[in-house]
C-alpha positions as CSV (number, residue, x, y, z in Angstrom):
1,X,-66.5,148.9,-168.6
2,X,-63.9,146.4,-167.4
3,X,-62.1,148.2,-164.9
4,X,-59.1,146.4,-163.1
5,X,-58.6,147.9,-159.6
6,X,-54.9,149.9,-160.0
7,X,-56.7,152.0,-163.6
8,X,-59.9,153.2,-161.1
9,X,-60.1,156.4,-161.2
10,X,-63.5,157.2,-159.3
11,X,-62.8,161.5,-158.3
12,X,-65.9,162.8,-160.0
13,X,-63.7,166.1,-160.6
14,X,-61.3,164.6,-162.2
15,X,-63.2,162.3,-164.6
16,X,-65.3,165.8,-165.0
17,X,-62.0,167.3,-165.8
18,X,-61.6,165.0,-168.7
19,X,-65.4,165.7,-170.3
20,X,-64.7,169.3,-170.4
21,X,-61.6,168.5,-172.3
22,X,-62.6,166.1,-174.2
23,X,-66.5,166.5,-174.9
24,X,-67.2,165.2,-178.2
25,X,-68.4,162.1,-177.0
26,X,-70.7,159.2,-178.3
27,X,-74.2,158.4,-176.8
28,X,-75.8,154.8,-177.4
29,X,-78.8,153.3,-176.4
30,X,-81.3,151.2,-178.0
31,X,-83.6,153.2,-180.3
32,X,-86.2,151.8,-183.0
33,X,-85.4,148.0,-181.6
34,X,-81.0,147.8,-182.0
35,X,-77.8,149.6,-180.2
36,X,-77.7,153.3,-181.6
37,X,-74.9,155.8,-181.2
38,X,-74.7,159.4,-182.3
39,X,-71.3,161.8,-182.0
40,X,-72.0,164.6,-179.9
41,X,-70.7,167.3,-178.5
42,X,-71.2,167.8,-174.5
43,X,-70.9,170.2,-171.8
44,X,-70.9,169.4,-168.2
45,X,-72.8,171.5,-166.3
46,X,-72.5,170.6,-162.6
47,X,-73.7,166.9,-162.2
48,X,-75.2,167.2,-165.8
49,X,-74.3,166.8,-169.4
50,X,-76.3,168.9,-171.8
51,X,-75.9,168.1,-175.7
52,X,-78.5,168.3,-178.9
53,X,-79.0,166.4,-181.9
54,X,-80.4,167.0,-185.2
55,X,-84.5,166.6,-184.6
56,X,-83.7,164.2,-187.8
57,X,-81.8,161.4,-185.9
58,X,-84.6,159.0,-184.9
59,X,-82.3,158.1,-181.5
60,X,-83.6,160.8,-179.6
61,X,-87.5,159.9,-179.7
62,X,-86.0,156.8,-177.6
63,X,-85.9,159.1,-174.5
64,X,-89.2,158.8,-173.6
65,X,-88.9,155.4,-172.8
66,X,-86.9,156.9,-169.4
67,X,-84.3,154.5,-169.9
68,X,-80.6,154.8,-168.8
69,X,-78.1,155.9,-171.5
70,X,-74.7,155.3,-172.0
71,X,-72.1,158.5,-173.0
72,X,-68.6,157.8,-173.6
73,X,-65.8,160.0,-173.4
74,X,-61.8,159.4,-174.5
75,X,-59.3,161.6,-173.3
76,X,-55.3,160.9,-174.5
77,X,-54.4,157.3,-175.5
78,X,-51.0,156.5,-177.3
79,X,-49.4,152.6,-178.4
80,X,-46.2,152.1,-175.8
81,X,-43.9,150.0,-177.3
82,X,-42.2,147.3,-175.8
83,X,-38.8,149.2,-176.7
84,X,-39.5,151.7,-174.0
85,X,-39.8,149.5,-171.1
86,X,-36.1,148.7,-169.0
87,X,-37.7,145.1,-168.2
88,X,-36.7,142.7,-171.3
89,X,-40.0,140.3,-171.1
90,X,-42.4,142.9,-172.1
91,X,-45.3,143.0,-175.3
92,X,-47.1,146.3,-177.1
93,X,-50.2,147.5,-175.4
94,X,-52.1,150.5,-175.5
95,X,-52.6,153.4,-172.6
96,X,-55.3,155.7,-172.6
97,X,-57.8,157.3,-170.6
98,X,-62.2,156.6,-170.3
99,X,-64.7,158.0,-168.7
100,X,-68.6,156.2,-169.0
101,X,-71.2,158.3,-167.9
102,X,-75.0,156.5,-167.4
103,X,-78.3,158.5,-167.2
104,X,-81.9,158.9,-168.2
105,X,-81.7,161.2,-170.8
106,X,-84.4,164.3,-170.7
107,X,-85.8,166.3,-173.2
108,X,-85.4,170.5,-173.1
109,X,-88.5,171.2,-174.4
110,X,-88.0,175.3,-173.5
111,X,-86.7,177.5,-176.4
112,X,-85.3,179.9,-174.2
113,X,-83.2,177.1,-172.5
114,X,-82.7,175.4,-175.7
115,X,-81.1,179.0,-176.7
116,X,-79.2,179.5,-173.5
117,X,-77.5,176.1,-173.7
118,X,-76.6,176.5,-177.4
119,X,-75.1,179.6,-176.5
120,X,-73.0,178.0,-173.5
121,X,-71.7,175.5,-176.2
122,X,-70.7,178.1,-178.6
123,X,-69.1,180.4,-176.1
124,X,-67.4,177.3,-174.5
125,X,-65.7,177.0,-177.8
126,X,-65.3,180.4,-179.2
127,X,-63.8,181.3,-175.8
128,X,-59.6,180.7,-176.5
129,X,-60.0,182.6,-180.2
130,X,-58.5,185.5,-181.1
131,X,-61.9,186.7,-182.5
132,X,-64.4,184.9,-180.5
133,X,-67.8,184.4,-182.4
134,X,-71.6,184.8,-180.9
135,X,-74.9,183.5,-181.8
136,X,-76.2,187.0,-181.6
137,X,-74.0,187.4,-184.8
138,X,-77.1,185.9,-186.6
139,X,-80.3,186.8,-187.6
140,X,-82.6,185.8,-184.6
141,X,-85.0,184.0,-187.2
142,X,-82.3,182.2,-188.7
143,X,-81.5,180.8,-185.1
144,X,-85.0,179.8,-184.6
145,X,-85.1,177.9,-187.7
146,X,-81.8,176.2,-186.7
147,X,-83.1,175.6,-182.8
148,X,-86.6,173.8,-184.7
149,X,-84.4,171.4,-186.5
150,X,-82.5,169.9,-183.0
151,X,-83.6,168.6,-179.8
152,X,-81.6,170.1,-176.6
153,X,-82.0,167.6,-174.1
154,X,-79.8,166.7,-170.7
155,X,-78.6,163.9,-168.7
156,X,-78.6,164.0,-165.0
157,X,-75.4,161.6,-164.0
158,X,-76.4,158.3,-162.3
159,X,-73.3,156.9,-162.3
160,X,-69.9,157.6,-163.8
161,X,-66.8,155.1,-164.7
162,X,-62.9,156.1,-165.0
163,X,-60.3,153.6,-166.2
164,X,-56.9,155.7,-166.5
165,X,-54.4,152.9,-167.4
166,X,-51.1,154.3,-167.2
167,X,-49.0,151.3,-166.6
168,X,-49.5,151.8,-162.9
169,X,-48.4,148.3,-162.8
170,X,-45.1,148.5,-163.9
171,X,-41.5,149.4,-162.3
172,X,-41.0,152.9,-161.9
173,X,-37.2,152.3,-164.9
174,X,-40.4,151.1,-167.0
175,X,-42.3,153.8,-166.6
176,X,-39.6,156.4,-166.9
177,X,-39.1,154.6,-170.0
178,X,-42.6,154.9,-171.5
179,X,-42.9,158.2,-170.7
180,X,-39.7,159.5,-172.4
181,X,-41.0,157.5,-175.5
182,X,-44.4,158.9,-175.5
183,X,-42.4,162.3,-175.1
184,X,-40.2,161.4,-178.4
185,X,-43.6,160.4,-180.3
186,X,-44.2,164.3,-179.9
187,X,-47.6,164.3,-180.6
188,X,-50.4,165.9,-178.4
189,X,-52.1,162.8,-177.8
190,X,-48.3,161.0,-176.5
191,X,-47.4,164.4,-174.6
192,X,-50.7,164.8,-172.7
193,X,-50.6,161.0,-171.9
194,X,-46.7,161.2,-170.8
195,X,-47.8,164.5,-168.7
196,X,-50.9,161.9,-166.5
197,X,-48.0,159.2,-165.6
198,X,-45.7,161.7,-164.4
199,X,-48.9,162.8,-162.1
């Protein structure tokens, strides 16, 4: 990723901050000869991401080649208008926030760990509802079945890219001004992305 030096954001906390909240992210490699990229969701488990796919998806039987993948993971992003900024001589762009993780992908060939991370997902999820469900809602058998038609699998990180632009580059009037439009917009995406250029 093209990372100018002012949007570098290289605090492995932090960019692990923005997996955990934003963790359906997109894995590519090559599979079956071309670029391949499935939607998954991920959790970070210390210097690891952990995810599944359907045994279906062909991308997976790719792994065991032991070559590095690439996971991407978007966290707020919002248009800034020109409109906002105090400076006059100013054009649209777009600010957002990126974080590329790279790692050999390896399979989870264990049911029991298969289970225990599907679990972690779920709870991970269910955890901030009123009525939280559980896999041991289910028929056991019925979970098998389901755990036979995925493939767990985990990446240990190699390496792992932040780009947080945030107009960093601009006057602090122009910034003020981009983050009480972002604040107008109202929407989660503009509030959470007004809330990182305050920081």
């Amino acid at each position: 990723m093209y990372i100018p030096e002012p949007y570098a954001v290289g605090d492995r906390e932090v960019l692990y901050g923005v997996i955990k909240e934003n963790n359906f992210g997109l894995l590519i490699n090559q599979a079956e000869g071309a670029l391949f990229a499935t939607h998954l969701p991920f959790l970070i488990e210390g210097y690891v991401l952990v995810a599944h796919m359907a045994r279906a998806n062909p991308q997976w039987r790719s792994f065991a080649a032991g070559r590095e993948v690439l996971c991407i993971f978007q966290g707020p992003h919002a248009y800034i208008s020109p409109r906002w900024h105090h400076s006059t001589n100013t054009v649209p762009t777009w600010n957002y926030v990126a974080v590329h993780v790279y790692g050999v992908p390896e399979i989870i060939d264990d049911p029991a760990a298969a289970l225990a991370a599907q679990v972690r997902l779920v709870d991970a999820h269910e955890s901030g509802l009123e009525r939280p469900w559980s896999v041991d809602e289910r028929d056991p058998d019925m979970i098998g079945g389901l755990l036979r038609a995925i493939v767990n699998f985990r990446i240990p990180v190699s390496r792992i890219e932040g780009k947080f632009k945030l107009d960093q580059k601009k006057t602090a009037a122009d910034r003020a001004g981009i983050v009480a439009g972002l604040e107008e917009r109202g929407d989660p995406a503009a509030r959470a992305l007004a809330t990182l250029m305050r920081k």
